[in-house]
Structures are given as structure tokens and as C-alpha cells.
MIDREN-945070 format. One record per residue (C-alpha): residue in one letter; x, y, z; residue number from 1. Coordinates in Angstrom, 1 decimal. Layout:
N
<"A"; <X; Y; Z>; NUM>,
...
***
This chain:
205
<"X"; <-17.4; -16.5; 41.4>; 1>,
<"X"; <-15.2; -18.0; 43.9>; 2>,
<"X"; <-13.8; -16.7; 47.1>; 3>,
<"X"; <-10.6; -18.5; 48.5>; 4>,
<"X"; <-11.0; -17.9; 52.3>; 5>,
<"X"; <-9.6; -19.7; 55.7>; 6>,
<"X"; <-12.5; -19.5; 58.3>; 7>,
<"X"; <-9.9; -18.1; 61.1>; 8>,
<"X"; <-8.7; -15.1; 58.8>; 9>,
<"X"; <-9.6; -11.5; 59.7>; 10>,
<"X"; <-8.9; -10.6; 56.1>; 11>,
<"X"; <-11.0; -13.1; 54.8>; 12>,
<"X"; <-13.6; -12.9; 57.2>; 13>,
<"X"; <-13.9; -9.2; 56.3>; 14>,
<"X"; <-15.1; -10.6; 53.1>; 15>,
<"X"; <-17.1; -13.1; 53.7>; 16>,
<"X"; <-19.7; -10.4; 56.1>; 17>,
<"X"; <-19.6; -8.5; 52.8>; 18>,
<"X"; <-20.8; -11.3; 50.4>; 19>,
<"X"; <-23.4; -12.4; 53.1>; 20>,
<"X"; <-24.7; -8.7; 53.6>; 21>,
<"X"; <-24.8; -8.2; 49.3>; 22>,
<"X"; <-26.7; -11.9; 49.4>; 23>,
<"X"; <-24.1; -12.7; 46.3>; 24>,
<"X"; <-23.7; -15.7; 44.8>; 25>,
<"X"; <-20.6; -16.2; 45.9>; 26>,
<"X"; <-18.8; -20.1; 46.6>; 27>,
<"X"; <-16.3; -20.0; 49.3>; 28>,
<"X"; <-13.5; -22.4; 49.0>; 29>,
<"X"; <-10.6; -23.5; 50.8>; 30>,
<"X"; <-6.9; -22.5; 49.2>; 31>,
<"X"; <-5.9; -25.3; 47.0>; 32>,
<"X"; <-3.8; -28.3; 48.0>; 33>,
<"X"; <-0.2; -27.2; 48.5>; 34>,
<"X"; <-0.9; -23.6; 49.8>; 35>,
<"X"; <1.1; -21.8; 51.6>; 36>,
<"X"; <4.2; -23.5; 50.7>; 37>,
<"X"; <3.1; -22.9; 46.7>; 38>,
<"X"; <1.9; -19.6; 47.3>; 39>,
<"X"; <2.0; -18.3; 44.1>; 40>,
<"X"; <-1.2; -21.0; 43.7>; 41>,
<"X"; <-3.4; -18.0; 44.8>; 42>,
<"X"; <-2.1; -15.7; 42.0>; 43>,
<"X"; <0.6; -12.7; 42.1>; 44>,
<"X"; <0.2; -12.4; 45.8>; 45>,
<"X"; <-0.5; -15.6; 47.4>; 46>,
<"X"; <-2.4; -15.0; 50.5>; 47>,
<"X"; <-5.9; -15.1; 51.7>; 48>,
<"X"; <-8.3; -14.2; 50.8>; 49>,
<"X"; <-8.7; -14.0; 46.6>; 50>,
<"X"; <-11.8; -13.5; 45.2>; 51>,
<"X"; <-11.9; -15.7; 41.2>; 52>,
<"X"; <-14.1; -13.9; 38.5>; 53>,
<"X"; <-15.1; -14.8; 35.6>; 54>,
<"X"; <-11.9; -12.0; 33.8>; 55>,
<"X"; <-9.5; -12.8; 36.3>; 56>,
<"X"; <-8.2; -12.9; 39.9>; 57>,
<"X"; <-8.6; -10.4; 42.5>; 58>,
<"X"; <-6.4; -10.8; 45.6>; 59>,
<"X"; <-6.4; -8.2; 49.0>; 60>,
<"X"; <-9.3; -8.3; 50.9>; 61>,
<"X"; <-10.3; -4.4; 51.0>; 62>,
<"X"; <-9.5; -4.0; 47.2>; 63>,
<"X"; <-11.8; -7.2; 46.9>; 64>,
<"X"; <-14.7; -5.2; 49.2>; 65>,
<"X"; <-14.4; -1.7; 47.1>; 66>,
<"X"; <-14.9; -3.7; 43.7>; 67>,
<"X"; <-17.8; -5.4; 44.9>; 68>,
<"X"; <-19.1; -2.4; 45.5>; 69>,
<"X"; <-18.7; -1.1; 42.3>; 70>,
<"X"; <-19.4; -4.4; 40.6>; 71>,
<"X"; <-22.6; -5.1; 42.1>; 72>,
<"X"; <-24.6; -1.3; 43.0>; 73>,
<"X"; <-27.7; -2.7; 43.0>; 74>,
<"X"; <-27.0; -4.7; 45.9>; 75>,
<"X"; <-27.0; -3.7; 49.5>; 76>,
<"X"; <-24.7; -0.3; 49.9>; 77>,
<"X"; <-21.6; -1.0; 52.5>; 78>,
<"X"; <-20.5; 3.1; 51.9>; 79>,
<"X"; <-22.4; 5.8; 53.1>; 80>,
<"X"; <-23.8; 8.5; 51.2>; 81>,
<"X"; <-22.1; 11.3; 52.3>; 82>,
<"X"; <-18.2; 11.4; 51.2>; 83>,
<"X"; <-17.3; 12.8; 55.2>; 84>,
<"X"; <-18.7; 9.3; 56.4>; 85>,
<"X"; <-17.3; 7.4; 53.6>; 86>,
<"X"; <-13.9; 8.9; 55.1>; 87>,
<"X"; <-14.3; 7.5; 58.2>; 88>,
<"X"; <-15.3; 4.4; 56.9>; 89>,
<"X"; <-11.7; 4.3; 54.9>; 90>,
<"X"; <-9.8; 5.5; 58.1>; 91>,
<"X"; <-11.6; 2.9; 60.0>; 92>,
<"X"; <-10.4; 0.5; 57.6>; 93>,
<"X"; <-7.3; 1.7; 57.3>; 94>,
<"X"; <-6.1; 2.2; 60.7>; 95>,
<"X"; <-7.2; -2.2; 61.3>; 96>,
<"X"; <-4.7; -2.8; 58.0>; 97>,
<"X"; <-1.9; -0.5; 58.8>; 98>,
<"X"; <-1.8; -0.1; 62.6>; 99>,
<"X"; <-4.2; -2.7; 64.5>; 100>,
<"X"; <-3.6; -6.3; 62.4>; 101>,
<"X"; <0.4; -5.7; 62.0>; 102>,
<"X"; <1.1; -6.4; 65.7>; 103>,
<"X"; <-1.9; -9.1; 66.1>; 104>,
<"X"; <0.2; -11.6; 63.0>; 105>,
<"X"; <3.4; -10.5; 65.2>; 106>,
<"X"; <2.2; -12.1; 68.3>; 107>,
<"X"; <1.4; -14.9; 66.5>; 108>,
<"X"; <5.1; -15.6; 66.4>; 109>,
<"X"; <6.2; -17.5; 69.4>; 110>,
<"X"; <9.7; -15.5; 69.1>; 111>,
<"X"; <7.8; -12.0; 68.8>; 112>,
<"X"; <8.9; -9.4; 71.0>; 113>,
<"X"; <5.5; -9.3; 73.2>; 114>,
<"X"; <6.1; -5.9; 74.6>; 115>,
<"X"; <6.8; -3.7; 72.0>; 116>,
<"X"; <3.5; -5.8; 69.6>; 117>,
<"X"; <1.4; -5.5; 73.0>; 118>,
<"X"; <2.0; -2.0; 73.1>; 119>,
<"X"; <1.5; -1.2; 69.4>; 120>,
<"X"; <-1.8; -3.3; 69.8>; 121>,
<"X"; <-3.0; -1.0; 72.6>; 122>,
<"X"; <-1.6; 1.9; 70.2>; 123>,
<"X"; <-4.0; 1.3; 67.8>; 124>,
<"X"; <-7.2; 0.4; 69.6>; 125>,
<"X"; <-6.7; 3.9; 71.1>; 126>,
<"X"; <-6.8; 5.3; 68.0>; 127>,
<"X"; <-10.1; 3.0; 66.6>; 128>,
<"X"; <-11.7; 3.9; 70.6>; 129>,
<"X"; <-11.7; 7.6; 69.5>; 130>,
<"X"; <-13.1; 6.8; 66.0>; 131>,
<"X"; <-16.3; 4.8; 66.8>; 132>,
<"X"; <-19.6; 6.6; 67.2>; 133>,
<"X"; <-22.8; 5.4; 69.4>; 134>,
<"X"; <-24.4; 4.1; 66.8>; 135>,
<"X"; <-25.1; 0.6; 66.0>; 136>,
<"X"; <-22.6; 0.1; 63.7>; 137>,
<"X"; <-18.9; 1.7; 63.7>; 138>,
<"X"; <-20.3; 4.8; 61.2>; 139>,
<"X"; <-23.6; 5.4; 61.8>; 140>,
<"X"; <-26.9; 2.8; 62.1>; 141>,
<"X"; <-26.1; 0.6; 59.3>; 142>,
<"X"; <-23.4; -2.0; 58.5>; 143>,
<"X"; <-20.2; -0.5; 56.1>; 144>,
<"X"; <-17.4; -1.2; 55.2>; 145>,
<"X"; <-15.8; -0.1; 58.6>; 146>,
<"X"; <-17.6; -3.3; 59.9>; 147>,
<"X"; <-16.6; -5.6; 57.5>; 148>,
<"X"; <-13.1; -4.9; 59.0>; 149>,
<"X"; <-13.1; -3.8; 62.3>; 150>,
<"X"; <-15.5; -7.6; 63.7>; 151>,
<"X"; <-13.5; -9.8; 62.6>; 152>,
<"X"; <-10.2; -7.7; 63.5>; 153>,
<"X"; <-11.4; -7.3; 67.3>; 154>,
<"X"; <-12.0; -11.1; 67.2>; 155>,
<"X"; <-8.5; -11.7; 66.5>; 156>,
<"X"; <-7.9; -9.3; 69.6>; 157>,
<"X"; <-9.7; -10.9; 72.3>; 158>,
<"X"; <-8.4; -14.1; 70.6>; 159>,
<"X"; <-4.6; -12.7; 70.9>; 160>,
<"X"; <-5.5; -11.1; 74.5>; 161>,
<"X"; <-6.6; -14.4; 75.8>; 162>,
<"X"; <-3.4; -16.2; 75.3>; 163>,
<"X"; <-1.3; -13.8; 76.6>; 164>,
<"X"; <-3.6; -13.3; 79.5>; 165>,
<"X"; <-4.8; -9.7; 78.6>; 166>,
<"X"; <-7.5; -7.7; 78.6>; 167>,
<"X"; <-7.0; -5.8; 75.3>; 168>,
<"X"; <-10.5; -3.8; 75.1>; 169>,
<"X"; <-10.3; -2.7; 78.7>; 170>,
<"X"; <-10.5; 0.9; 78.9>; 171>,
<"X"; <-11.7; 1.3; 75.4>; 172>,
<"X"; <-15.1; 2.1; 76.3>; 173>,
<"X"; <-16.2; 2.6; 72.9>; 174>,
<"X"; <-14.6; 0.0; 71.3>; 175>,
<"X"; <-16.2; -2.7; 74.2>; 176>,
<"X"; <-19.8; -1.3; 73.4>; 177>,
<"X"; <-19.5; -1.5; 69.7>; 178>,
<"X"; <-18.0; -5.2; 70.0>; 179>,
<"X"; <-21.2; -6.2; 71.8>; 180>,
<"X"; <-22.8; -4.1; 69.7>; 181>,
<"X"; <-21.6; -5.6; 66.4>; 182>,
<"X"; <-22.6; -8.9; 67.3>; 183>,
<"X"; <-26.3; -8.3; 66.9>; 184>,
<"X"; <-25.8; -7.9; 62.8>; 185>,
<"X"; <-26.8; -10.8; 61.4>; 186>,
<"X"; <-23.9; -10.6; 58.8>; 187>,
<"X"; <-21.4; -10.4; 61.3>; 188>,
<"X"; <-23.4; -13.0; 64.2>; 189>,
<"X"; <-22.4; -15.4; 61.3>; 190>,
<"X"; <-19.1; -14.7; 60.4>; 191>,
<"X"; <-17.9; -14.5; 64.0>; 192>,
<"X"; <-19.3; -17.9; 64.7>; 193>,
<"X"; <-17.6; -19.4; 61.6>; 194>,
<"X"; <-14.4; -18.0; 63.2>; 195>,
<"X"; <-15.1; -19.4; 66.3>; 196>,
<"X"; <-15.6; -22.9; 65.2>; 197>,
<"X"; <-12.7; -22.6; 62.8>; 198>,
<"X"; <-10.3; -21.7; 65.8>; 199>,
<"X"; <-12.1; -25.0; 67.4>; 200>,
<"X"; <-10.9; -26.9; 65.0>; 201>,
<"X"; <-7.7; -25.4; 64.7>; 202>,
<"X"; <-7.1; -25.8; 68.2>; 203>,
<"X"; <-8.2; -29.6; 68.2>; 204>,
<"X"; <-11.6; -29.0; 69.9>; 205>,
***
């Protein structure tokens, strides 16, 4: 299998913890020449990340995480056992793709109305603040799903908060502990690093 990812890409990244958490034998590849102005190059959807099987082409990064899960069960389990945390693991998830990453790609637009996305932003971490447990991980001790999105969707924050000069995290206690907290997976150490030096080289460091 293949997975087309961009280092810099909360969506892909997402994936990419999984894969290194399942230890799959997975390539990662850059989108082919001519992407984004070919989208369609990617298949129906043409964005990143896709994951290429051996029957097909599966694009969206949390329908890519739920069938690994079910195509690969003897492999380390990102859902909890118990369908109550397995909910929060989905809200978690849900709340970064409907609420949390839609103002983050705004504000990536120099003509964005900063306000009204800084606000939304804000909105949203609220929400994830009053989610997030204790524990090591965003449900409970051990790395899910919830993780796989939520790291490399607060990088994009602090990345976003830096250039408009913000503190996006502060007070979000919750949300500040489990980004330190998060770091100490070894899944996610590596991911966050590979985003990191992707936004160096973006950047022209």
C-alpha cells in the first residue's frame, strides 16, 4: 500500500501516527507531479491524503483511519473497548473536522476575515478543552483515534496562532496539558517533528 501524504497536512499527518502506531507496511509518497492543479490525479476527490490498496483508492483521512482498523485487527487497537469511549473518540474527531480545522484553512487565506475565523478557532478549542480527560492521551491512557487527530490539528494551531501573534491554547487548561502531554507518544513525537521540518522547508529554512 501507498499513502499519498504532504508532511505539513493535519489530515495526512493524522494518518501517518496511525500507520506508525499499527507498524504497517505502509510507503508514503508525495502527490504526483501536477497536483493540485490536476486534482482529480488523487482520485474522485483530489486532496490529501489518499491511501492506494491493492482494490482501489481510498481518499479522506478519518474514513482512511476507520478502515485500517477494520482491515488490519490484529494490529495495535486505536478504539477503545467500551462503545461510551469509542464515542468520545468520534466527537473528538469530529469536532477537529467540522468545527476546529475549518477556520485554521481560512486563516490561511491572506484575504480571510481574521476575526470572525479567530473567533470560531477559539469556539472550538472550547469545546475540545471541555472534552479532554487527565489521562495521557485525549480518551483515557492509550493512543486512539482521538489522537491521531487532535496532535497534528493543535500543531496547525500554534502554527496559525504564531503568525497572527496569538496565544490560541491560553486559557484552555486542558487542552495545554494534553499538547505537552501528547508529545511524549512516540507515534506522535514523530509525526510532529516530520511537520516541523516540513513547515522548515516550506518556509525556506
Amino acid at each position: 500500500m501507498q499513502l499519498i501524504s504532504l508532511p505539513v497536512s493535519p489530515f495526512a499527518a493524522r494518518v501517518r501516527i496511525a500507520l506508525y502506531a499499527k507498524e504497517l507496511d505502509v510507503t508514503v509518497v508525495s502527490p504526483p507531479a501536477g497536483w493540485p492543479l490536476s486534482r482529480h490525479s488523487l482520485g474522485p476527490i483530489g486532496r490529501v491524503p489518499v491511501l492506494i490498496c491493492d482494490d482501489g483508492v481510498i481518499p479522506e483521512s478519518q474514513v482512511i483511519l476507520e478502515y485500517l482498523e477494520e482491515a488490519f485487527p490484529n494490529t495495535r487497537p486505536l478504539l477503545p473497548q467500551s462503545l461510551e469511549e469509542r464515542a468520545r473518540v468520534r466527537l473528538i474527531s469530529r469536532i477537529v473536522d467540522l468545527y476546529l480545522m475549518p477556520p485554521i484553512v481560512a486563516l490561511a487565506n491572506p484575504n480571510a476575515r481574521e476575526t470572525q475565523h479567530v473567533h470560531a478557532m477559539a469556539d472550538a478549542l472550547g469545546v475540545l478543552d471541555s472534552q479532554i480527560g487527565g489521562g495521557a492521551c485525549a480518551v483515557g491512557e492509550t493512543l486512539t483515534l482521538a489522537d491521531c487527530a487532535l496532535a497534528p490539528a493543535l500543531f496547525a494551531v500554534l502554527v496559525t496562532g504564531g503568525r497572527l501573534g496569538v496565544s490560541p491554547l491560553e486559557g484552555h487548561a486542558n487542552l495545554e496539558r494534553y499538547a505537552s502531554r501528547i508529545e511524549q507518544q512516540e507515534e506522535v513525537e514523530r509525526v510532529l517533528l516530520e511537520m516541523t521540518e516540513g513547515l522548515r522547508r516550506m518556509e525556506g529554512g
